[in-house]
N, C-alpha and C positions, 0 to 999 in steps of 0.2 A: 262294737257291733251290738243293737241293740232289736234286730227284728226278731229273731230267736224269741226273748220271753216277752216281748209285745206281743207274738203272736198267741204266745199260749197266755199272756193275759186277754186277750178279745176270745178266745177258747173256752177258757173260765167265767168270761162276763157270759157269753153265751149259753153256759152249760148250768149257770145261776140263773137266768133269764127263767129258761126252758123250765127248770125245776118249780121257779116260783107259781108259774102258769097250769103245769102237771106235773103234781110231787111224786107220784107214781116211778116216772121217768127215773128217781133215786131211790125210790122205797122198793121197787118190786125189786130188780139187783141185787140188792142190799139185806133181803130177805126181810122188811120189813113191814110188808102187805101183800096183800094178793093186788089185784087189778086194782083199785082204787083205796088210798090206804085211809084207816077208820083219822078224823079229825086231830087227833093228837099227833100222832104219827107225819101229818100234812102238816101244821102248825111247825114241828122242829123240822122238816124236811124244806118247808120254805124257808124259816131261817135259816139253815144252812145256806139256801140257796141266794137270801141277801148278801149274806158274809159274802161268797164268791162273785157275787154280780159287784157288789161294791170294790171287794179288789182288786177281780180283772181289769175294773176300769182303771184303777189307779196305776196297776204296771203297764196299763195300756198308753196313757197319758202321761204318768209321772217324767221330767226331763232326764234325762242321763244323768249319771252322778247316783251319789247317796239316797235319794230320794228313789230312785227307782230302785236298788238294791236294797231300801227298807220294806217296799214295798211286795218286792220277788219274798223277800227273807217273810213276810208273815204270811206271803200265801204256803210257804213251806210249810210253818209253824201250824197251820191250818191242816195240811194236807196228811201232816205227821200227827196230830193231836186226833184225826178223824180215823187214822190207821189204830192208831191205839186205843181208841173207844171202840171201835168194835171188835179188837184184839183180845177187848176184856171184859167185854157183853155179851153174855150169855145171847144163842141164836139159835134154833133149833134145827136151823139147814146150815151143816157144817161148808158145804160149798160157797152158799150164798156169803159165810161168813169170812171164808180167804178169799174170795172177790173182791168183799170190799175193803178189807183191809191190804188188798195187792193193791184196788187202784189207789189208796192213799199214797203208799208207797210209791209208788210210779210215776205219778202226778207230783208228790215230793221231789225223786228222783230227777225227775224230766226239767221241774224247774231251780234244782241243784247247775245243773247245768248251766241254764240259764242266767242264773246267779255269775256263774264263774264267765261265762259271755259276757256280760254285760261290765260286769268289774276290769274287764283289758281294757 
């Protein structure tokens, strides 16, 4: 069964898309701008959001098998590595800052699952 983490890879491509267009979309959240985040800030908030547009597609597309479970497994790697940078980045909105490390988690979590879908 494999529509599970296709779908949250086209959720991912989506939610990469959106950021690359308005980095906002991730900075403000994330406590990392107000309304329009200063150039640097936009810079690493789009690449993030290529990382994600490139892999959704690929869980989106990759065939069943191995290849889609490489693919679920680094959006994890992603999802966990992004939990943990801001787990241990100083932030000066303590909210903003378990936000963002709960959606890494989550988004981890969610396509742990998926993982283990797609492996039966």
């Amino acid at each position: 069964m494999t529509w599970l983490p296709r779908t949250l890879g086209v959720l991912t491509a989506a939610y990469g898309l959106s950021t690359l267009v308005k980095p906002a979309i991730f900075a403000r959240p994330a406590g990392l701008s107000g309304a329009e985040p200063p150039a640097p800030v936009g810079i690493l908030v789009r690449a993030v959001g290529a990382r994600d547009l490139a892999n959704g597609i690929a869980i989106a597309a990759a065939p069943a098998g191995p290849a889609l479970q490489l693919a679920i497994a680094a959006r994890i790697a992603g999802d966990l590595g992004d939990a943990l940078v801001f787990a241990l980045s100083p932030n000066e909105d303590p909210a903003a800052k378990r936000k963002a490390v709960g959606v890494g988690v989550g988004w981890g979590a969610l396509n742990l699952i998926g993982l283990l879908v797609a492996r039966r």
